[in-house]
N, C-alpha and C positions, 0 to 999 in steps of 0.2 A: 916917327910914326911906324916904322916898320916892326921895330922892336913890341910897341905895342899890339900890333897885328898877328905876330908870334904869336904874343900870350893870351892875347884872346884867344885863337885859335887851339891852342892847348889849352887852355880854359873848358871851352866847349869840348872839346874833345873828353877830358875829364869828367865832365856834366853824361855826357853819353856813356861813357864807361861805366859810371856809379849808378845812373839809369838802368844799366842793363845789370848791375850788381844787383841791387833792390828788386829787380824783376826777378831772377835765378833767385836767390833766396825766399821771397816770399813764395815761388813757385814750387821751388824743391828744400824747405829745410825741414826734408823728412827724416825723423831716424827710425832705421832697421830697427825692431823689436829685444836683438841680442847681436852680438857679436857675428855670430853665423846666417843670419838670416839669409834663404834665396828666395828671393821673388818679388812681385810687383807690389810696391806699397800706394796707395791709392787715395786723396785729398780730395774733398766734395765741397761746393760754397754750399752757403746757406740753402737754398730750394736743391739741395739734393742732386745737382748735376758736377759732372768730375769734374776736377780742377785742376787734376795735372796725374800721372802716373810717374812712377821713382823706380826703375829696376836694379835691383841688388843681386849680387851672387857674394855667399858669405860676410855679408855683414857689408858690403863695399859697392856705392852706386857703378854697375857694369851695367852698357847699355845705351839706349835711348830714352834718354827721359823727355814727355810730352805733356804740356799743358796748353788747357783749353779756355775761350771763353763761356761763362754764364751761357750762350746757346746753344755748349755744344762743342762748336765749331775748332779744329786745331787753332792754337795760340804761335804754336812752336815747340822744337825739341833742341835737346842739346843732348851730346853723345857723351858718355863718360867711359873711361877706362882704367880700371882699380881706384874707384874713388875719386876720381879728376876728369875735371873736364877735357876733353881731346876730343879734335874732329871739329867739323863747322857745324855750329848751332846757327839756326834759322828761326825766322817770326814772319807771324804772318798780319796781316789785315782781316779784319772779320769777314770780310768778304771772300777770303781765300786767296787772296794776291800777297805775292813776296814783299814784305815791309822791311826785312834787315838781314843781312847775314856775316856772321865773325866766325874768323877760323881761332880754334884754340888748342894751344898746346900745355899740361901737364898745370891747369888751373888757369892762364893767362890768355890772354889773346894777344894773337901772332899772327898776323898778319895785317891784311886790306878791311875794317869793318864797312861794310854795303849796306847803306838805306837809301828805300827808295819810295817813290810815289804811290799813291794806291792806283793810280795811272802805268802803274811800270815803269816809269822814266827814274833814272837813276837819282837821287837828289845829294848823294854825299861818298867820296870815299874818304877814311882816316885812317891813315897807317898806325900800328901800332907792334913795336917790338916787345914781347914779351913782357906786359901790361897785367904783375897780377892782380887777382880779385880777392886781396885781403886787408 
């Protein structure tokens, strides 16, 4: 039983990583217009409200990139540097409260990822050792 318990657990674990894959790409798979591009590239849903913001400096996501929900409201950001995800990306609740947070390193996640309640209460930690996203 134990054995199984493992794998469930990395099972799920799994399920939440590729979760948060699907989220990061359909959020940010913007490309810079050229090679060199600097600046904010910008993603709108259907009724015209932003969906996420991409910052590039020469052609290479640098930055904070942040997306939103349909009302508006922050979704979450995720920090990049030269192109890759670095730094702890966050999500939020539509309400404004902390729903998740994962530290990443050079495209992976490295560390503790943190979900939690729209309550605040913590509901999960899962370690993960440099866990890429490809």
């Amino acid at each position: 039983m134990r054995m199984e318990n493992k794998l469930i657990k990395i099972m799920k674990a799994k399920i939440v990583a590729v979760n948060l894959l699907i989220f990061t790409i359909s959020s940010f798979g913007q490309t810079p217009p050229d090679s060199n591009y600097t600046g904010v590239l910008k993603s709108y849903f259907n009724n015209g409200s932003i969906s996420g913001e991409t910052p590039f400096t020469k052609g290479k996501k640098n930055g904070a990139g942040k997306f939103y929900y349909e009302s508006g409201k922050l979704n979450g950001e995720i920090p990049y540097a030269s192109d890759k995800m670095n730094g702890v990306s966050t999500e939020y609740f539509e309400s404004g409260k902390l729903k998740s947070v994962a530290p990443y390193k050079e495209d992976a996640i490295d560390g503790a990822l943190k979900q939690y309640y729209e309550n605040g209460k913590l509901a999960k930690i899962t370690p993960y050792i440099g866990m890429p996203f490809s």
